[in-house]
Every structure is written in C-alpha cells, then in structure tokens.
C-alpha positions as CSV (number, residue, x, y, z in Angstrom):
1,X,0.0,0.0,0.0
2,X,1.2,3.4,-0.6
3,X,2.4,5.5,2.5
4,X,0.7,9.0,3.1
5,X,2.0,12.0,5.5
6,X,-0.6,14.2,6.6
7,X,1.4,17.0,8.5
8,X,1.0,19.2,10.8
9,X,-2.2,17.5,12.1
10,X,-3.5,17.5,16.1
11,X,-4.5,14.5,17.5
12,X,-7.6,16.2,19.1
13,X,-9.4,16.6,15.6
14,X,-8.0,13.7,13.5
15,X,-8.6,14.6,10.0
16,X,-10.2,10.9,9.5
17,X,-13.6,9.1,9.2
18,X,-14.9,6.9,11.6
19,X,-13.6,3.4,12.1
20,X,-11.1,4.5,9.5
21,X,-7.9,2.3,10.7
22,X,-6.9,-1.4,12.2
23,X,-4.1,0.5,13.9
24,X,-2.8,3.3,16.0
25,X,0.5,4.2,16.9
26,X,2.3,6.9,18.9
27,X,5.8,6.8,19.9
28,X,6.6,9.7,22.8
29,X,3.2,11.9,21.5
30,X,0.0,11.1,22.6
31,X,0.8,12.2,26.9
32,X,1.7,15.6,25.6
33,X,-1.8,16.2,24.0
34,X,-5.0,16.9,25.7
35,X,-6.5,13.6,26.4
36,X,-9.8,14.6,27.6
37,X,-9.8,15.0,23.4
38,X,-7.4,12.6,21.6
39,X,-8.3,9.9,23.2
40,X,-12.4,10.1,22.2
41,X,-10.7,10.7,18.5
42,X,-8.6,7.5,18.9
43,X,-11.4,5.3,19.6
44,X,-13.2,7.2,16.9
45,X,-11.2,6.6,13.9
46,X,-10.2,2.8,15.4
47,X,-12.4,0.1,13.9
48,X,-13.9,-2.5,15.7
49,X,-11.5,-5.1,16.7
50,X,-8.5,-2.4,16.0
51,X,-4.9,-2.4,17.8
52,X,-3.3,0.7,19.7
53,X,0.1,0.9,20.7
54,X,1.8,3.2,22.5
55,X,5.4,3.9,23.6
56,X,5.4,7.0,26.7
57,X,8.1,8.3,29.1
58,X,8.2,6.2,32.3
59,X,8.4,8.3,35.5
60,X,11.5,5.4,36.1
61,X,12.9,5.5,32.9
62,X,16.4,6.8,32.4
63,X,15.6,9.6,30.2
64,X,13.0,11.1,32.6
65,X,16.0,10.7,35.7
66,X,18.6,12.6,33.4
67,X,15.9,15.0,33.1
68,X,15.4,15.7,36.7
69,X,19.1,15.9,37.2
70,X,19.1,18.6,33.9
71,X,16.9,20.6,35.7
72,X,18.3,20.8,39.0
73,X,21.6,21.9,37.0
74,X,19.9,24.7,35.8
75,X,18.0,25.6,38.6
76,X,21.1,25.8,40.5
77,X,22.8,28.1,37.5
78,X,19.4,30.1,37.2
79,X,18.7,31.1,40.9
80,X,19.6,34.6,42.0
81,X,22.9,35.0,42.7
82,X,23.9,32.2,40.8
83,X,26.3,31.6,38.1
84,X,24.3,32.9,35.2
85,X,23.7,36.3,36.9
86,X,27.3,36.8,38.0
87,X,28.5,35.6,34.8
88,X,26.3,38.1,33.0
89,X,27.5,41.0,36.1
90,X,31.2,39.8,34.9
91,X,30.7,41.5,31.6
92,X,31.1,45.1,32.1
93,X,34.3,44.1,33.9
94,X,35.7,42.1,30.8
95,X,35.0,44.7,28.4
96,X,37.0,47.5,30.8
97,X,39.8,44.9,30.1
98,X,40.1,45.2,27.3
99,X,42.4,48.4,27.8
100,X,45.7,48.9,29.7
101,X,43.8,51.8,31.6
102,X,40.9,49.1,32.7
103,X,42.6,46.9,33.8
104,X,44.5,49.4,36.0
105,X,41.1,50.4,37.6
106,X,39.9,47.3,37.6
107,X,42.8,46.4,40.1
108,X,41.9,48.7,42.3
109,X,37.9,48.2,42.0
110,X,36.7,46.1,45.3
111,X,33.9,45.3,44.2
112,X,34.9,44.1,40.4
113,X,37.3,41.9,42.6
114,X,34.7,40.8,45.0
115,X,32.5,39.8,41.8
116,X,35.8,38.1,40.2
117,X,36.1,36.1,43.7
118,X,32.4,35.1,43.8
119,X,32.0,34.1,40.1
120,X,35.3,32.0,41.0
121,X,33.6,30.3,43.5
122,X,30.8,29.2,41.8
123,X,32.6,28.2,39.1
124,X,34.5,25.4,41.5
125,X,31.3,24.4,42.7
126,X,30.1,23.9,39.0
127,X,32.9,21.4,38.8
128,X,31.6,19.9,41.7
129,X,28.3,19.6,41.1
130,X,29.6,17.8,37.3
131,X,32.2,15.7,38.8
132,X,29.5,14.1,41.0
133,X,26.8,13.5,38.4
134,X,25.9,11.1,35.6
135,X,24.4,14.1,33.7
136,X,27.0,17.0,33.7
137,X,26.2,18.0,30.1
138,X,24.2,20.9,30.9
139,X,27.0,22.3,33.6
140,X,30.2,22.0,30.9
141,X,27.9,23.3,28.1
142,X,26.9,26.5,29.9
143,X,30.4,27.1,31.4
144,X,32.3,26.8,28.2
145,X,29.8,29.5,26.8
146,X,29.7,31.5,29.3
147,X,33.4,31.9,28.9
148,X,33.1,32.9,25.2
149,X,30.7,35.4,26.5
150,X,33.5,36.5,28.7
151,X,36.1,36.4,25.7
152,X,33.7,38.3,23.4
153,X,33.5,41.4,26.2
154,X,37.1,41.6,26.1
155,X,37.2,41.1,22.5
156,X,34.4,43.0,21.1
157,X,33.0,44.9,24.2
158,X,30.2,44.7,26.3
159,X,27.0,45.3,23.9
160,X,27.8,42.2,21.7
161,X,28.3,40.1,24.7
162,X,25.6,40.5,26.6
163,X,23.6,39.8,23.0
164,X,25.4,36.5,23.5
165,X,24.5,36.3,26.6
166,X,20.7,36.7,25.9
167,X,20.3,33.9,23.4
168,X,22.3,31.7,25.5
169,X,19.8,32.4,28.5
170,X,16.9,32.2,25.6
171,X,18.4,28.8,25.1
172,X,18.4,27.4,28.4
173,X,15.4,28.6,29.5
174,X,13.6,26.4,26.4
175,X,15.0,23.4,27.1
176,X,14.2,24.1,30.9
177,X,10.7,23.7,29.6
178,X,11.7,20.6,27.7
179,X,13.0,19.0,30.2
180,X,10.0,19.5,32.4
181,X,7.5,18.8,30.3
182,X,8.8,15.4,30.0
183,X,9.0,15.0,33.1
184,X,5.8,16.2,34.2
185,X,4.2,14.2,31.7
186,X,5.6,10.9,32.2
187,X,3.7,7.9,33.1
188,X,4.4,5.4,36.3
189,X,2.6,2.4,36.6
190,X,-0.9,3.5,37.5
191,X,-1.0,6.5,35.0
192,X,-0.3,3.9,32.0
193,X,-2.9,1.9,33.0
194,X,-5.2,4.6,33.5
195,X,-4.4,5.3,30.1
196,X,-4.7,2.2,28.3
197,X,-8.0,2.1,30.1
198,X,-9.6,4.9,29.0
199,X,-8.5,3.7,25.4
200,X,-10.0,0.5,25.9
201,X,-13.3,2.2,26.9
202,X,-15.7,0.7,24.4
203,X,-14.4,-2.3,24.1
204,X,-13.7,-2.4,20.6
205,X,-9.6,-1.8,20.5
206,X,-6.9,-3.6,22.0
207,X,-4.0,-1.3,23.7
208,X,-0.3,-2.2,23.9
C-alpha cells in the first residue's frame, strides 16, 4: 500500500472518518496532548476489533532521571545570585579589560574583585556539582559559553556580549521547559494503566 503523511495535524481533531484504521500508533506523542480529546478521537477513527500501541516516558525511565538531574543543574545556575547572573554582572568588567587603563582600575575596583572572587567560586562548585553527576552536560555546556561570552567582552565589548549572553539564556530557559514537560508528563505504573483504560473504553480496541 502506498504510505501518506498528513502534516502538521492534532490529535484532538483527527482529520479521518470513523472506524477508519486497524491500527494506532504513537511513539513519545499522545501524553503531551490533551486527552480529555485525543483519546475520544482514537477510539473514533479505530475500527472494531483495531490495535493501539503506545510507547510513553516512564516516571522510572532513564531519560526522565537525566531530566530531573538537567533541571536541577539549571536551577542551580538560574537562581539569583547564581552563576548565570554573576557571569552576565562579569561583563562590564571584561569589556574594561580590554584596555591597559581598565585593567589598572579594575585592580583597584573592590567590588569588580569581590564579583571576580564570587564568580570563582561558583565556578569550583560547578565542577563539583559535574564531577559528582551522571548528567553534567548541561553544567560543561553552559560554562564553556559563558566563557566565550566572557572572551567576546574583552574582544568585542560589552553590547555584543551581553547579546550573546541573551540567546544563550533564551536557550536554556527552552530546554528548561523541555525537560520539564517530559518529566511532568511521564507515566508510572498507575498513570499507564489509567491510560490504556480509557483507550480500551468501548471495548472495541486492543492497547499495547
């Protein structure tokens, strides 16, 4: 039989007649939709005697765990006072210098130096916090741009850093809500069988 795609299509109003297919699949998709909806549209378009089978997110599976450990990382880089703010405050400092003049004031600046110190800090306990997980991606990734932020204030001033700067933050702030989307819609035992239940309703499908 010839394969058609129909694109861009929600799974709340399948584009499909009734009892229309022996089978429905969804790999990672259907959790993410509004099942009060796609699941009345499922059992629409099945015929009687039809197959679903789905493949979802365990709350236990190794993706979802990563995920939590993600999102503590960049909690802990996001919160105020963290490394994300002080590596954004250490900008106007790089871009001063850039020039033998800067960098004489900056020497004498106690509070550039105290922001220096601070940054520093949080910086070792970056390392930390990677050395001790099974997920550090998110910690090396952010510290390697941050310090090509850093490099671009000295290089290029302040202005096209802290552009940098705000589609890195862009960045991390969508896959924040990635991450917990995935895991606040993963399933543990119960919720899968609450699901394949309400598939079943009817009577007429079989759910795998």
């Amino acid at each position: 039989r010839q394969l058609r795609f129909h694109g861009q299509q929600v799974a709340e109003a399948l584009p499909f007649p009734d009892t229309h297919f022996d089978l429905v699949t969804s790999q990672y998709g259907l959790e993410y939709t509004d099942l009060q909806r796609s699941l009345p549209e499922i059992r629409r378009v099945l015929r009687p005697g039809g197959k679903v089978r789905l493949i979802t997110h365990h709350t236990d599976a190794r993706p979802v765990r990563l995920a939590r450990t993600e999102l503590g990382h960049l909690d802990w880089m996001m919160a105020p006072g963290g490394l994300l703010e002080l590596g954004q405050a250490m900008i106007a400092p790089m871009a001063r210098a850039a020039t033998e003049a800067g960098r004489a004031a900056l020497m004498a600046d106690a509070g550039a130096n105290a922001l220096r110190a601070h940054f520093n800090v949080l910086q070792g306990e970056a390392t930390q916090l990677a050395a001790g997980s099974d997920c550090p991606d998110v910690l090396g990734d952010a510290r390697v741009e941050l310090g090509g932020i850093l490099n671009l204030a000295l290089a290029h001033g302040a202005a096209v850093a802290h552009e940098a700067f705000g589609r890195m933050r862009r960045d991390l702030d969508d896959s924040r809500v990635r991450l917990q989307e995935l895991v606040d819609y993963a399933l543990d035992d119960a919720g899968a069988q609450a699901l394949a239940g309400a598939l079943a309703r009817g009577g007429k499908q079989q759910v795998e």
